[in-house]
C-alpha positions as CSV (number, residue, x, y, z in Angstrom):
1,X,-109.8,-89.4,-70.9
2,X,-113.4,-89.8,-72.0
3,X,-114.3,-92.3,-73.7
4,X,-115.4,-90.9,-76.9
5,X,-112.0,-88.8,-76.7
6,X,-110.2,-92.4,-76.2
7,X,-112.1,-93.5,-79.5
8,X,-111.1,-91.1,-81.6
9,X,-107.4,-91.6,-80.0
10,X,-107.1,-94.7,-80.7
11,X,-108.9,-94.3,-84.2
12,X,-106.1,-91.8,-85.1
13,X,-103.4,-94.5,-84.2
14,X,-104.6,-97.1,-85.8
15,X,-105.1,-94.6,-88.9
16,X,-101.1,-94.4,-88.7
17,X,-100.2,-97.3,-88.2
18,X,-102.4,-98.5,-91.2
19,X,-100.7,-96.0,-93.4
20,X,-97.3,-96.5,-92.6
21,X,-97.0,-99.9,-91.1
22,X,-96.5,-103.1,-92.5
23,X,-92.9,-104.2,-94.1
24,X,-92.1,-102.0,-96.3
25,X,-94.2,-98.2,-96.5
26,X,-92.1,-97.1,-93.4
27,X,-88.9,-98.0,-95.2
28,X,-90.0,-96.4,-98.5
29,X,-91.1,-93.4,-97.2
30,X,-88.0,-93.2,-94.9
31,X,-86.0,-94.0,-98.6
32,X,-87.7,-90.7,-100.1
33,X,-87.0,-88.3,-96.6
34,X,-83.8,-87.0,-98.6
35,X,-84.9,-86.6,-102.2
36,X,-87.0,-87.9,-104.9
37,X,-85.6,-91.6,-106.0
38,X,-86.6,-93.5,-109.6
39,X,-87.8,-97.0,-109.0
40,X,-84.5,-99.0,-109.2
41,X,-83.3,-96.5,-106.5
42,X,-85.7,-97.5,-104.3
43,X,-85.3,-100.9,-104.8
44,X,-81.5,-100.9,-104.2
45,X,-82.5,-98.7,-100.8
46,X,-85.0,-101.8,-100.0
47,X,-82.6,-104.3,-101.0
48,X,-84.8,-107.1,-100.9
49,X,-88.5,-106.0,-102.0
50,X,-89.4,-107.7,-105.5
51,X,-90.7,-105.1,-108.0
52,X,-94.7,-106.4,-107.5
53,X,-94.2,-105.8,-104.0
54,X,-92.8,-102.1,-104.1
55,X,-94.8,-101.0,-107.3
56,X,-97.8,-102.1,-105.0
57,X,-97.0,-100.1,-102.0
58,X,-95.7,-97.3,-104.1
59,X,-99.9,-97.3,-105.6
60,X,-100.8,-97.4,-102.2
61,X,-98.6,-94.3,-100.5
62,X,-99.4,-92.2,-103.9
63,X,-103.5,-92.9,-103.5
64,X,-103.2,-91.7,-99.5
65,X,-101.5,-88.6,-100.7
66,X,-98.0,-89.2,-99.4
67,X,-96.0,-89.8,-102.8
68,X,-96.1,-88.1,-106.3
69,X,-95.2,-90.5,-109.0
70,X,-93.3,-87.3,-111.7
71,X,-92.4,-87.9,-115.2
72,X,-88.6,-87.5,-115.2
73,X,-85.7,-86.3,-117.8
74,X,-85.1,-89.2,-118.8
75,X,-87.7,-91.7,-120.1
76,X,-88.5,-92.9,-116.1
77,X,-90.7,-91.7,-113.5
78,X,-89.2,-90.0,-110.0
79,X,-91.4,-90.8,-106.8
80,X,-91.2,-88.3,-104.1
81,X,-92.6,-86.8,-100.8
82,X,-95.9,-84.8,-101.3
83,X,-96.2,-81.3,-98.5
84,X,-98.2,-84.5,-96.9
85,X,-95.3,-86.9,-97.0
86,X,-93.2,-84.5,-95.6
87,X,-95.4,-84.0,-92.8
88,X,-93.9,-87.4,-91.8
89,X,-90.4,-86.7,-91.4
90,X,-90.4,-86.0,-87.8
91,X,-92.1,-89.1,-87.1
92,X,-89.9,-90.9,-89.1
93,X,-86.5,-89.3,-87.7
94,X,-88.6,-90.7,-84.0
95,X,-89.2,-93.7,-84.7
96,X,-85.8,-94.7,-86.5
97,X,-84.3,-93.2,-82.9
98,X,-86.5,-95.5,-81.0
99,X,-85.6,-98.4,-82.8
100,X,-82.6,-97.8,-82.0
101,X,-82.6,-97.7,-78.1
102,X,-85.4,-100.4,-78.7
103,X,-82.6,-102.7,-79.8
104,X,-80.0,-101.5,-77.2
105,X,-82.6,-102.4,-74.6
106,X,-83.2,-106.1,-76.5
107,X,-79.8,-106.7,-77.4
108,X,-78.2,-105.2,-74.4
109,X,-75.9,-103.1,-76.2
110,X,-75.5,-99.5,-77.5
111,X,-76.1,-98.5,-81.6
112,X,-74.8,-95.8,-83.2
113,X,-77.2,-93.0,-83.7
């Protein structure tokens, strides 16, 4: 690989990871890979994010283009996958079948897939 090519690699990698990484924007935009989910919905899903923490990270997915934040029936707002978002899935669906053999390999057993 040249190394301009490499550069622009490893640029695109570190793009990812800077979108999706950290502790929780994986998790919420695995959360949303079904269907749309109010805010207490994601919570419960996260179990253990405080509101500051996800209302934060849900500012941050929506300004990169990966969540709309929709007026719903009731008098709350629905957060869900933009065409963008979506585009995510089969990276997400990878990565949570990784982590699995990841942990077989660590913990020496097999997980359920």
């Amino acid at each position: 690989m040249r190394n301009k090519q490499k550069q622009e690699w490893l640029r695109d990698v570190q793009d990812v990871i800077d979108i999706i990484g950290g502790r929780w924007k994986g998790a919420i935009l695995a959360s949303l890979c079904d269907k749309g989910k109010r805010f207490n919905e994601l919570q419960r899903d996260l179990d253990i994010i405080t509101p500051r923490i996800l209302t934060k990270e849900l500012r941050y997915l929506e300004m990169n283009k990966l969540l709309v934040r929709e007026p719903d029936s009731g008098s709350g707002v629905t957060y869900s996958l933009t065409e963008h978002g979506k585009s995510l899935e089969p990276l997400i669906i990878s990565i949570v079948k990784w982590g699995k053999k990841h942990r077989e390999v660590v913990l020496g057993q097999p997980m359920e897939v």
